[in-house]
C-alpha positions as CSV (number, residue, x, y, z in Angstrom):
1,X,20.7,-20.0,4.7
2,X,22.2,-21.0,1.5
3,X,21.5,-17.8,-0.1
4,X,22.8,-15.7,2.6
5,X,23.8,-11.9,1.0
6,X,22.7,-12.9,-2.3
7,X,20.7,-10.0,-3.8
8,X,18.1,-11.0,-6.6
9,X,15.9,-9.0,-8.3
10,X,12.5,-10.8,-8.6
11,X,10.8,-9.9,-11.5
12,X,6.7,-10.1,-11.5
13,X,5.3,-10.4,-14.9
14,X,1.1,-10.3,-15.5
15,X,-0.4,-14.0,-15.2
16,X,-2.5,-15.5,-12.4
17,X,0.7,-17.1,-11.3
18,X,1.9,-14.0,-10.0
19,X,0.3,-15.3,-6.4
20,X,2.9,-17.6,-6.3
21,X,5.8,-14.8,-6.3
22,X,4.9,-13.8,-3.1
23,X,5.7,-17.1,-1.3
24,X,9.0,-17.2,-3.5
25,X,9.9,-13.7,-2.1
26,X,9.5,-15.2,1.6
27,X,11.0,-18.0,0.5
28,X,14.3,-16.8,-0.4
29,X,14.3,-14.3,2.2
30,X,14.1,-17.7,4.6
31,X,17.2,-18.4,3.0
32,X,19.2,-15.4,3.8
33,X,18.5,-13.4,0.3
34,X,18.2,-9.5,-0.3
35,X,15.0,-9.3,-2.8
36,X,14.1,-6.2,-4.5
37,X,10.6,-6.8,-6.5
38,X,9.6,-5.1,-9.8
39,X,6.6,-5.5,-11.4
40,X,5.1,-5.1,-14.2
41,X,2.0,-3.2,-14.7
42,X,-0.2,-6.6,-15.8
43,X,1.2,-8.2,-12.2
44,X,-0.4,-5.3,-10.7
45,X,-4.3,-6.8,-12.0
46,X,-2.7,-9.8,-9.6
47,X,-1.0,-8.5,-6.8
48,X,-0.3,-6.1,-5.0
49,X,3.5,-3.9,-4.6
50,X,2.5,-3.4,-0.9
51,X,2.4,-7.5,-0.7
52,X,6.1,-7.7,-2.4
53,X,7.0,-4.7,0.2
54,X,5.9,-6.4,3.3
55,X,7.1,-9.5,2.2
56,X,10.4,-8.2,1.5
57,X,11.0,-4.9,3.7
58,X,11.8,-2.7,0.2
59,X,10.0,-0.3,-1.7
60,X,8.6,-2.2,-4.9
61,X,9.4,-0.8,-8.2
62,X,7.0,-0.7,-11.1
63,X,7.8,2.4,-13.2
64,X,10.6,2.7,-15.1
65,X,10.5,6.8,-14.4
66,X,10.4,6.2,-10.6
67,X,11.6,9.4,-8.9
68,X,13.1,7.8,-5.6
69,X,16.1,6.8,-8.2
70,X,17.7,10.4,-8.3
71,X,19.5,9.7,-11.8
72,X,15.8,8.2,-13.5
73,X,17.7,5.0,-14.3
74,X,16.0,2.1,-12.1
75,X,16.9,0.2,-14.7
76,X,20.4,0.6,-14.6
77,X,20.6,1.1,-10.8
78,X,18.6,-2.3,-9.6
79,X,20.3,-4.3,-12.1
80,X,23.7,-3.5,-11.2
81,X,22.9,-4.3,-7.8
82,X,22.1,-7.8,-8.0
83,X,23.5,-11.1,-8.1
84,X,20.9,-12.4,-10.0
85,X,17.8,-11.9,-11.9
86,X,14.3,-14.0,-11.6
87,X,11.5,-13.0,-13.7
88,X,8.9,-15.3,-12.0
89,X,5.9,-16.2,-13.6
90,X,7.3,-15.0,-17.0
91,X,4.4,-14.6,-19.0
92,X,4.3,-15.2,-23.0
93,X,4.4,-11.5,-23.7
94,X,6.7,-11.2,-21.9
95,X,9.3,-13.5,-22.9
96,X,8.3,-12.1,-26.4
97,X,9.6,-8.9,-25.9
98,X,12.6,-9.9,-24.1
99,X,13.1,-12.0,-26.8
100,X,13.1,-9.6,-29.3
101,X,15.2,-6.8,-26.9
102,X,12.2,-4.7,-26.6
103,X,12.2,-2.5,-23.5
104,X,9.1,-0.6,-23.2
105,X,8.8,-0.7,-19.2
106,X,11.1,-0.9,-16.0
107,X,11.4,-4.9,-16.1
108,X,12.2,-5.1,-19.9
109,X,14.5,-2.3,-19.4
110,X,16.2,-3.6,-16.8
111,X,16.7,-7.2,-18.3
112,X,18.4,-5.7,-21.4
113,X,20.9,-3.4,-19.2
114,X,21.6,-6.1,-16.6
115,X,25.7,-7.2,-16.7
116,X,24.2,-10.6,-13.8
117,X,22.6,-13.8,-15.1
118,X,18.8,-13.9,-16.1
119,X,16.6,-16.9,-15.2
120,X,13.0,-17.3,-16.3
121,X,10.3,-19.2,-14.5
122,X,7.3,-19.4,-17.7
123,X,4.1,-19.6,-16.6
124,X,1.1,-19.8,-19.2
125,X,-1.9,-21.6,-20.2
126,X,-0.9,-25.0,-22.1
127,X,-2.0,-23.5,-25.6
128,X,0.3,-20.6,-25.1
129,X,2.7,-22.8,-24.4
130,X,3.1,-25.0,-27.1
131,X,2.6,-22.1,-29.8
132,X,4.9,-21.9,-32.1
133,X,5.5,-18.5,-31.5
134,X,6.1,-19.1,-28.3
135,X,9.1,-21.8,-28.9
136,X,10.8,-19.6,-31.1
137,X,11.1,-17.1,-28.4
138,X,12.2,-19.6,-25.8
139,X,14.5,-21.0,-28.0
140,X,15.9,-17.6,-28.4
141,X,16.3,-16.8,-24.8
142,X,18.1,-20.1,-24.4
143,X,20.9,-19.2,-27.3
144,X,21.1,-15.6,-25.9
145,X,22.4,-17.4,-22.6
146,X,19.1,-17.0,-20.6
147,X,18.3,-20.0,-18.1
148,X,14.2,-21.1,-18.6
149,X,13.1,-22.8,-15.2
150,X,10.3,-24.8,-16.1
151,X,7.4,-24.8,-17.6
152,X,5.6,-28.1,-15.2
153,X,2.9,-29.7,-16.3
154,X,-0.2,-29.9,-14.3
155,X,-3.5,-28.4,-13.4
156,X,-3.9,-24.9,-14.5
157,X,-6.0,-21.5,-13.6
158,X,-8.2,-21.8,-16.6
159,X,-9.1,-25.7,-16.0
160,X,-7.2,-27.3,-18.4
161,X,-4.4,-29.4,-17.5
162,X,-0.7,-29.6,-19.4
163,X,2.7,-27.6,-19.8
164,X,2.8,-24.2,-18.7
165,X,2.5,-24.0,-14.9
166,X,5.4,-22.0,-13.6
167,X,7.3,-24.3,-11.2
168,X,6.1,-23.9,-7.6
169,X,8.7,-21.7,-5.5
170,X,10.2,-24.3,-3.3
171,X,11.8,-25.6,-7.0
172,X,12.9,-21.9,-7.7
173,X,14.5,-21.8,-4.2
174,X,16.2,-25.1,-5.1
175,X,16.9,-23.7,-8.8
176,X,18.6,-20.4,-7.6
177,X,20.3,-21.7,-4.7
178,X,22.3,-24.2,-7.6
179,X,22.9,-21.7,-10.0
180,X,25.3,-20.1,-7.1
181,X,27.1,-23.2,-6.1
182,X,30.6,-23.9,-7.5
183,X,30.3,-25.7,-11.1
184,X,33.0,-28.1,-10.4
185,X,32.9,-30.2,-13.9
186,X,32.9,-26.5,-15.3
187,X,36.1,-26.5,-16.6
188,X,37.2,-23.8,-14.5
């Protein structure tokens, strides 16, 4: 139970790899974490919030006006509640935005108000990838302090193979359950 009262926010962004959230939710609730799951609308076309719910025993959130919050403000309330932040898979447009501090629904929102490290598990076809575009934004993310997990390489939904699977979530456990041990040659 290395993760034992650790509260992350998973983060579910649009892209056939959004299947693989749901194992990462039981996952890290294997491992003694608190999950609370937001989605995106495009990982909605994917998934299901009552798969994230049963998987994780909370309410799901996927609208950034959600009235269960009484002040409106999800995206001030679920971020300052975690620990950490996993957007897993992390689609292209949705590093994009993040990249350029748009926040035009609940996850974006909540990623620019968060005060608790961000990690990013990218998951897009190989093209998407390797786009320019694409680098650029990563790139950013990485000097704004944001931790990218991944891409793999590797057989992908569209039938071509290359960069751009998001890492399977056995990796992510392992990933997450680093970033909270002790940095001993940290300096501090």
């Amino acid at each position: 139970m290395e993760l034992l009262g650790k509260r992350i926010v998973l983060g579910v962004t649009g892209g056939i790899a959004a299947y693989k959230a749901a194992e990462l939710v039981r996952l890290l609730g294997k491992q003694g974490a608190e999950v609370q799951v937001a989605m995106t609308e495009g990982a909605s076309h994917f998934v299901t919030a009552t798969t994230f719910q049963a998987l994780s025993g909370k309410p799901v959130y996927t609208d950034q006006w959600d009235a269960r919050m009484p002040n409106a403000m999800a995206h001030i309330d679920l971020s300052r509640q975690a620990d950490l932040i996993l957007v897993a898979p992390a689609s292209a447009d949705f590093l994009a935005r993040i990249a350029h501090g748009m926040a035009d629904d609940l996850l974006a929102t909540m990623v620019l108000a968060r005060d608790c490290p961000l990690l990013v598990a990218p998951a897009m076809n190989r093209q998407m990838w390797e786009n320019p575009a694409t680098q650029r934004n990563v790139s950013q993310l990485r000097e704004d302090g944001i931790v990218v997990l991944g891409p793999d390489a590797g057989d992908q939904a569209c039938g071509e193979t290359g960069m751009g699977r998001m890492l399977e979530p056995e990796d992510l456990v392992r990933e997450i359950s680093a970033w909270f041990q002790p940095k001993l040659l940290a300096g501090t």
